[in-house]
Backbone as JSON Lines, residues from 0, in Angstrom:
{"i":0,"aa":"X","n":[30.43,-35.87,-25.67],"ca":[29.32,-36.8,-25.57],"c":[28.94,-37.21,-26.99]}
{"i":1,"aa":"X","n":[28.73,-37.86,-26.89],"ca":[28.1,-39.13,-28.24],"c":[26.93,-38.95,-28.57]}
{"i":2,"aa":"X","n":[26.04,-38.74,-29.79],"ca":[25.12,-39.12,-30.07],"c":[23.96,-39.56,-29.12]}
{"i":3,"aa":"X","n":[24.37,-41.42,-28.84],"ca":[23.49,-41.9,-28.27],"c":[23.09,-41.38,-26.65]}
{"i":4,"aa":"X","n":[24.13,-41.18,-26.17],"ca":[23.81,-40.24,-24.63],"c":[23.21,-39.15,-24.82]}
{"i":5,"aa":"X","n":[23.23,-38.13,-25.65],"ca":[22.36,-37.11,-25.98],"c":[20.59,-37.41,-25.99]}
{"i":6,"aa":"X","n":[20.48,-38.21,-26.46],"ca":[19.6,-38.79,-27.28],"c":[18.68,-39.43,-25.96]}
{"i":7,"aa":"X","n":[19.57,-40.27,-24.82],"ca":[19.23,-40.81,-23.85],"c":[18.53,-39.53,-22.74]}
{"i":8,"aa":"X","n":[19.58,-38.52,-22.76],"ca":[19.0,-37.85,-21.74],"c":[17.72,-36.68,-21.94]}
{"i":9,"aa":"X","n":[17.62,-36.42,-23.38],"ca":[16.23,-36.12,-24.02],"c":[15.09,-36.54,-23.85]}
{"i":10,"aa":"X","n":[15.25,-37.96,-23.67],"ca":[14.34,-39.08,-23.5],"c":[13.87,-39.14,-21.87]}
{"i":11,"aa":"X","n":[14.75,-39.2,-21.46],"ca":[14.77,-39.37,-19.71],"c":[13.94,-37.75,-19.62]}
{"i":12,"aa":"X","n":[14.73,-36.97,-19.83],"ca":[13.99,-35.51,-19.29],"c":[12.51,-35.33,-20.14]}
{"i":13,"aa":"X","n":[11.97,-35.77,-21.18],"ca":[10.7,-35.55,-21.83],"c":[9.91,-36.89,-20.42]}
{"i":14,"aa":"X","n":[10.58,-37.58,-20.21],"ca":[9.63,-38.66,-18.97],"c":[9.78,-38.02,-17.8]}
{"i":15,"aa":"X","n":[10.75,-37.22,-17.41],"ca":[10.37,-36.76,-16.17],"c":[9.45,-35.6,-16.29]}
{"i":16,"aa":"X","n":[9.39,-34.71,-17.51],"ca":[8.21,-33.26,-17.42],"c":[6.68,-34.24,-17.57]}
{"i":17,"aa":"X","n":[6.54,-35.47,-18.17],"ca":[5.45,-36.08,-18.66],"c":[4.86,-36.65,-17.62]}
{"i":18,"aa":"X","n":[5.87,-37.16,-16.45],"ca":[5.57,-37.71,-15.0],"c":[4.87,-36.25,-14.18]}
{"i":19,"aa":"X","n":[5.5,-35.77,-14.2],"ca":[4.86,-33.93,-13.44],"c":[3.77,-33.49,-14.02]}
{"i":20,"aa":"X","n":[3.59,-33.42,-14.95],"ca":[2.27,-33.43,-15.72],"c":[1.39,-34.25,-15.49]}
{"i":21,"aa":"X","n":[1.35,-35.41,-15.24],"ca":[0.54,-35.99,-15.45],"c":[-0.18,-36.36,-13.88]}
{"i":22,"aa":"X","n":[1.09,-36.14,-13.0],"ca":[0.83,-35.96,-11.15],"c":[0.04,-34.39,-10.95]}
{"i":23,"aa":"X","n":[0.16,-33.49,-12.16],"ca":[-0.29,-32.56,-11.56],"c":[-1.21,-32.31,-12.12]}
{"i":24,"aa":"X","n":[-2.16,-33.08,-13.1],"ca":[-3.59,-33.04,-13.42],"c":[-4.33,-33.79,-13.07]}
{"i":25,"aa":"X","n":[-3.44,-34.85,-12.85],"ca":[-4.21,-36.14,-11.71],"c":[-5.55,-35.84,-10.87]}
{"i":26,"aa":"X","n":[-5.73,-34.5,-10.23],"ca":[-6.88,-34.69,-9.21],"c":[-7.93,-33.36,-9.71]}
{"i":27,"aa":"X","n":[-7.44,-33.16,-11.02],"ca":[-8.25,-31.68,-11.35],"c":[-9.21,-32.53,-12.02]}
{"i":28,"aa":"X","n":[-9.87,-33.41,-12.16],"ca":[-10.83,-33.84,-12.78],"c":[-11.77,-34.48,-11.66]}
{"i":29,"aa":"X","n":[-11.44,-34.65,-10.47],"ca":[-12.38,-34.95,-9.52],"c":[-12.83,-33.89,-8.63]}
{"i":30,"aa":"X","n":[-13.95,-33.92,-8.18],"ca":[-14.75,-32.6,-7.77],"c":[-14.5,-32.7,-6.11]}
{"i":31,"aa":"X","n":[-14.28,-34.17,-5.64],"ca":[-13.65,-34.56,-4.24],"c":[-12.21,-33.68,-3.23]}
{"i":32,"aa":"X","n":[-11.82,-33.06,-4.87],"ca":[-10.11,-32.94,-3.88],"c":[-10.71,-31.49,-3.48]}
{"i":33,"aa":"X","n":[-10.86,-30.82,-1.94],"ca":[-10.95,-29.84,-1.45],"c":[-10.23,-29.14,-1.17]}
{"i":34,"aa":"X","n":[-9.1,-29.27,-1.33],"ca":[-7.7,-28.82,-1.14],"c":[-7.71,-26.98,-2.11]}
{"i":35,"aa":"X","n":[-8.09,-27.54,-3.12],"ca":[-8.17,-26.56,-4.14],"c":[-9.84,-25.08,-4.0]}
{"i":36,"aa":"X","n":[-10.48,-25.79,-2.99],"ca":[-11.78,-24.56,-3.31],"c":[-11.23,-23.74,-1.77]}
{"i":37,"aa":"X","n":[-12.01,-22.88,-1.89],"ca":[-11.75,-21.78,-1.1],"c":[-13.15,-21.98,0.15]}
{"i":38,"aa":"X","n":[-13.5,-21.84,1.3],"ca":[-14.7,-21.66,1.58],"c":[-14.88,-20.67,2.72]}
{"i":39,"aa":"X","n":[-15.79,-19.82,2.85],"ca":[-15.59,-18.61,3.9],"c":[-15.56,-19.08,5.37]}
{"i":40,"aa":"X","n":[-14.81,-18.4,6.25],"ca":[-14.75,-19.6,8.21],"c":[-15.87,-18.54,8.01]}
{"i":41,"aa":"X","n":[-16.57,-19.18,9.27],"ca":[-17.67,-18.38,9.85],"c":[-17.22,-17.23,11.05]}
{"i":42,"aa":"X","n":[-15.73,-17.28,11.24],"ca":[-14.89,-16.09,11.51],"c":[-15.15,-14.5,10.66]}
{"i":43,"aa":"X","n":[-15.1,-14.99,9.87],"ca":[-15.03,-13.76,8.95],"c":[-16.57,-13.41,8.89]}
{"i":44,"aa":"X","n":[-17.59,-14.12,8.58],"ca":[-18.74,-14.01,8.6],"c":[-19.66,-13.27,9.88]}
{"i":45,"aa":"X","n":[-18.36,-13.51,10.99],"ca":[-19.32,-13.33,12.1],"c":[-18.5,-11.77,12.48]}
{"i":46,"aa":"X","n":[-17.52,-11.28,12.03],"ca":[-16.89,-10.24,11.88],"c":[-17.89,-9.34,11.04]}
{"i":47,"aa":"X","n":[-17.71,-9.82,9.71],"ca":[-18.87,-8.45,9.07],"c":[-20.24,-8.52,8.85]}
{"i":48,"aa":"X","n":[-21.08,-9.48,9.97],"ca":[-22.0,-9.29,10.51],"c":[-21.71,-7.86,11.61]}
{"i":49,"aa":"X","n":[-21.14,-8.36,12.7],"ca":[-20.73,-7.37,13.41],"c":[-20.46,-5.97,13.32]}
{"i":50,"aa":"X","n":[-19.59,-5.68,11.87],"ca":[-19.3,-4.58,11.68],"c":[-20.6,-3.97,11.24]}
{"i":51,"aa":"X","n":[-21.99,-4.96,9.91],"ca":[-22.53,-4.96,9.91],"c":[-23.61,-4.01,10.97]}
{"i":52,"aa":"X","n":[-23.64,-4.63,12.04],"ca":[-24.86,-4.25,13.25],"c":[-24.64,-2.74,13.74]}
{"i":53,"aa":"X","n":[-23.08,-2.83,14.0],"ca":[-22.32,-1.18,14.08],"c":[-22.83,-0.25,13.2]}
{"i":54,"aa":"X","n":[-22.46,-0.5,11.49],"ca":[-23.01,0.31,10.92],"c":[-24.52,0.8,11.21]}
{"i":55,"aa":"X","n":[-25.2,-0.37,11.4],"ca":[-27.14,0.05,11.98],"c":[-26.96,1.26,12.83]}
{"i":56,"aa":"X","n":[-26.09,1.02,13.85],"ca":[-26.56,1.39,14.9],"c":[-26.07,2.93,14.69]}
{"i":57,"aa":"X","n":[-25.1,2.92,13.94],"ca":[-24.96,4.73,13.47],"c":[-25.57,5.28,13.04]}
{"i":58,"aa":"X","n":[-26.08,4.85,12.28],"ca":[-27.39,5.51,11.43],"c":[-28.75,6.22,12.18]}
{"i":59,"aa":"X","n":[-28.32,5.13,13.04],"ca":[-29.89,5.18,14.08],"c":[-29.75,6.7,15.16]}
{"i":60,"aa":"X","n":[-27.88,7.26,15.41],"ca":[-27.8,8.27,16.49],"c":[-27.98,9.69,15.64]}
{"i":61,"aa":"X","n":[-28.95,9.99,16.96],"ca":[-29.47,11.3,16.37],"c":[-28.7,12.58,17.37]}
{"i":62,"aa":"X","n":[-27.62,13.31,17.21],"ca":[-27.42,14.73,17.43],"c":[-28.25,15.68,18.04]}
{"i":63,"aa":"X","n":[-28.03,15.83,18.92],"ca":[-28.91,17.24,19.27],"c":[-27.72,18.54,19.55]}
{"i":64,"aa":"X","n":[-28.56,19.34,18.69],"ca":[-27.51,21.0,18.28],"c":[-28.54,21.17,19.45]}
{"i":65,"aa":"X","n":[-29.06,21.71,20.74],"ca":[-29.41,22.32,21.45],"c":[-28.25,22.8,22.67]}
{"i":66,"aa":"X","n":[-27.27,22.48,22.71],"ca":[-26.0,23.12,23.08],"c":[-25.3,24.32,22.55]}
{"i":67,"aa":"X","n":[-25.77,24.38,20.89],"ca":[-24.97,25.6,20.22],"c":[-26.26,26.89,21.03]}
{"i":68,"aa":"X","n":[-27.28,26.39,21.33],"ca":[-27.89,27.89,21.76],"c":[-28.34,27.96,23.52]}
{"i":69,"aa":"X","n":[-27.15,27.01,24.18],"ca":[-27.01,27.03,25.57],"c":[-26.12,28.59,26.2]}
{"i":70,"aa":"X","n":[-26.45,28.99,27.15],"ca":[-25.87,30.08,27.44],"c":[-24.49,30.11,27.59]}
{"i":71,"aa":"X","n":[-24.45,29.11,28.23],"ca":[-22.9,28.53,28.38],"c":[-21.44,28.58,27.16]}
{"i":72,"aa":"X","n":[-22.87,28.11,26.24],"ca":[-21.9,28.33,24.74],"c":[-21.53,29.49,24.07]}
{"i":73,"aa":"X","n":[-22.78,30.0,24.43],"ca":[-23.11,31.36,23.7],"c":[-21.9,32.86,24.6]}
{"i":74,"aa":"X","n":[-22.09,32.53,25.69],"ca":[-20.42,33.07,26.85],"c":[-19.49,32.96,26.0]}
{"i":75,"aa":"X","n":[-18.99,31.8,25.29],"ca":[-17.43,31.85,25.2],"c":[-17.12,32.85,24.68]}
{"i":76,"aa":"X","n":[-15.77,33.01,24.69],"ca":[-14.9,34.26,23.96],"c":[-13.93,33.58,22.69]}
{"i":77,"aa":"X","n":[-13.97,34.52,21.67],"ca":[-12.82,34.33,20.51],"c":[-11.81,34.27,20.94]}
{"i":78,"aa":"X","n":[-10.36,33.57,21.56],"ca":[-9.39,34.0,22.13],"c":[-8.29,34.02,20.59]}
{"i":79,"aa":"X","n":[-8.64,33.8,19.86],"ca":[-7.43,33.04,18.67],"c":[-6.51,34.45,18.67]}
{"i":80,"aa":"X","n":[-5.14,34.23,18.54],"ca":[-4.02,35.04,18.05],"c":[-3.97,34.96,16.42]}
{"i":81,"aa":"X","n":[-3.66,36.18,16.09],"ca":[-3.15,36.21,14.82],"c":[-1.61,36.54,14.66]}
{"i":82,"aa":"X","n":[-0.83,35.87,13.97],"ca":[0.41,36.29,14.18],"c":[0.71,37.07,13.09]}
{"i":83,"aa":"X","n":[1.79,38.2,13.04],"ca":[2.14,38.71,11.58],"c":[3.21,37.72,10.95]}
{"i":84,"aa":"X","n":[3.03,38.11,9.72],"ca":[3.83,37.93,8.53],"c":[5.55,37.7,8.96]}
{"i":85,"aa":"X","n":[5.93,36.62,8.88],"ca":[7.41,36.62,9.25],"c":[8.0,36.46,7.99]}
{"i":86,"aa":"X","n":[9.31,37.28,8.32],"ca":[10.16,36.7,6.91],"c":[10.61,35.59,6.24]}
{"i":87,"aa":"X","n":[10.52,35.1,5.23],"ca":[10.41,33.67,4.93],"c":[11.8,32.86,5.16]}
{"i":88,"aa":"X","n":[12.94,33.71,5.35],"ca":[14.14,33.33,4.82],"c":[14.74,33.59,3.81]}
{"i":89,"aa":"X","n":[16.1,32.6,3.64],"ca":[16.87,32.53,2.2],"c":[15.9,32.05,1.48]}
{"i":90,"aa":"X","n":[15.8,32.27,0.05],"ca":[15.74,32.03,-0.75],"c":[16.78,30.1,-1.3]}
{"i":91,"aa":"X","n":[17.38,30.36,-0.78],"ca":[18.67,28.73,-0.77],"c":[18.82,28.81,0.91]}
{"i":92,"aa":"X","n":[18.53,28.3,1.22],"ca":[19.16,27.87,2.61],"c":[20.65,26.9,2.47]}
{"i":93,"aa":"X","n":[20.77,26.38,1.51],"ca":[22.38,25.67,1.24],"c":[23.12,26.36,0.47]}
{"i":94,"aa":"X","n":[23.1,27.71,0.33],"ca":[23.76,28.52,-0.37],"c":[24.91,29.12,0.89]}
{"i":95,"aa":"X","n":[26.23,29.28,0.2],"ca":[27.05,29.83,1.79],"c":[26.65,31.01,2.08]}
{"i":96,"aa":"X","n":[26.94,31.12,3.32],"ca":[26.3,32.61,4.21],"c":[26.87,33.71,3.12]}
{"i":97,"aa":"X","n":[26.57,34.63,3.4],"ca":[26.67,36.1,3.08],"c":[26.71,36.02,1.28]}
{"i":98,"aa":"X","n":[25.97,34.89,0.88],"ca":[25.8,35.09,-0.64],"c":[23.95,35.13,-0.84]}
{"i":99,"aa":"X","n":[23.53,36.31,-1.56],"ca":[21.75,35.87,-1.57],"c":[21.54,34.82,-1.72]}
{"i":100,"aa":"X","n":[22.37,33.66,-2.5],"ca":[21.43,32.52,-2.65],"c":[20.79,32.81,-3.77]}
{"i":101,"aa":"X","n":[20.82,33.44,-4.61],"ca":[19.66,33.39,-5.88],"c":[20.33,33.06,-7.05]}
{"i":102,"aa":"X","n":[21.72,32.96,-7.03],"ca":[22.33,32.81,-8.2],"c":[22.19,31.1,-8.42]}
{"i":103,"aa":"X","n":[22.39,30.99,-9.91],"ca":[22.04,29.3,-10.02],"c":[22.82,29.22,-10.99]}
{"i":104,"aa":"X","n":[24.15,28.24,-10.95],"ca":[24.9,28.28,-11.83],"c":[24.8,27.69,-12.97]}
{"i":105,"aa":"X","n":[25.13,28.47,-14.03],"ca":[24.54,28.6,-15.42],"c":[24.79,26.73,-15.9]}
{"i":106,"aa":"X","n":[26.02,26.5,-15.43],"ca":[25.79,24.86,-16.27],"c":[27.2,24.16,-15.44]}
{"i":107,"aa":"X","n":[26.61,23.07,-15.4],"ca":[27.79,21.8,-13.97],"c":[28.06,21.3,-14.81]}
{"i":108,"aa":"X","n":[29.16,20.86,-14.83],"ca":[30.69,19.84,-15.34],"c":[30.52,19.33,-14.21]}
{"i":109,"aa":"X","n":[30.43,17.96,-14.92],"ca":[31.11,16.54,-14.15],"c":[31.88,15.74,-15.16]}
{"i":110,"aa":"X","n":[32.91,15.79,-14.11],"ca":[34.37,14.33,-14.54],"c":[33.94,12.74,-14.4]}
{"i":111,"aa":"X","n":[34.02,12.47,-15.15],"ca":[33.95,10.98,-14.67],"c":[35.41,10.04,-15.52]}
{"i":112,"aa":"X","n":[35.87,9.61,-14.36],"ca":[36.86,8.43,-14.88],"c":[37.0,7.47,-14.76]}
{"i":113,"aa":"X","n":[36.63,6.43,-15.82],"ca":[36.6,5.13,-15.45],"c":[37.95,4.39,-15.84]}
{"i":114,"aa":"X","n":[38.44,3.46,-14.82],"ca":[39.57,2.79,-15.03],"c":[39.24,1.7,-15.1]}
């Protein structure tokens, strides 16, 4: 390529970024284009109102412990089991059978060959 074609398509591509630019500041100076603001639906509004009223209404429930000193309660029995102590296992569970498993070999070699 030549000079002047170089030269041409510099020119052409500085007019096409200057055209994009200039389409894409085009409407940031008018306060009309709505496209760009955000505004809350009254969906959402009417959601955490709601969750809103929920929260009230928790606040408002009051508990009554007069069950912990009902006779009924006071009857039950402890039934819970305690189990003993089981043996934990290997020590390696991926260690082969009939070896403890505790040995850890002092240092791995790896081959690598690249062709």
């Amino acid at each position: 390529m030549n000079k002047k074609n170089i030269t041409i398509i510099i020119i052409v591509s500085l007019l096409i970024m200057v055209a994009f630019w200039y389409m894409g500041n085009s409407g940031t100076s008018s306060t009309a284009d709505t496209s760009l603001t955000t505004t809350q639906t009254s969906s959402e509004s009417a959601d955490a109102q709601y969750i809103y009223s929920l929260l009230q209404q928790m606040n408002q429930v009051k508990l009554q412990d007069t069950i912990f000193s009902a006779p009924a309660f006071l009857g039950l029995k402890d039934n819970t089991v305690s189990f003993s102590s089981l043996p934990a296992g290997r020590n390696n569970p991926f260690a082969p059978l009939g070896s403890t498993g505790n040995a850890v070999p002092a240092s791995t070699t790896i081959k690598v060959s690249i062709k």
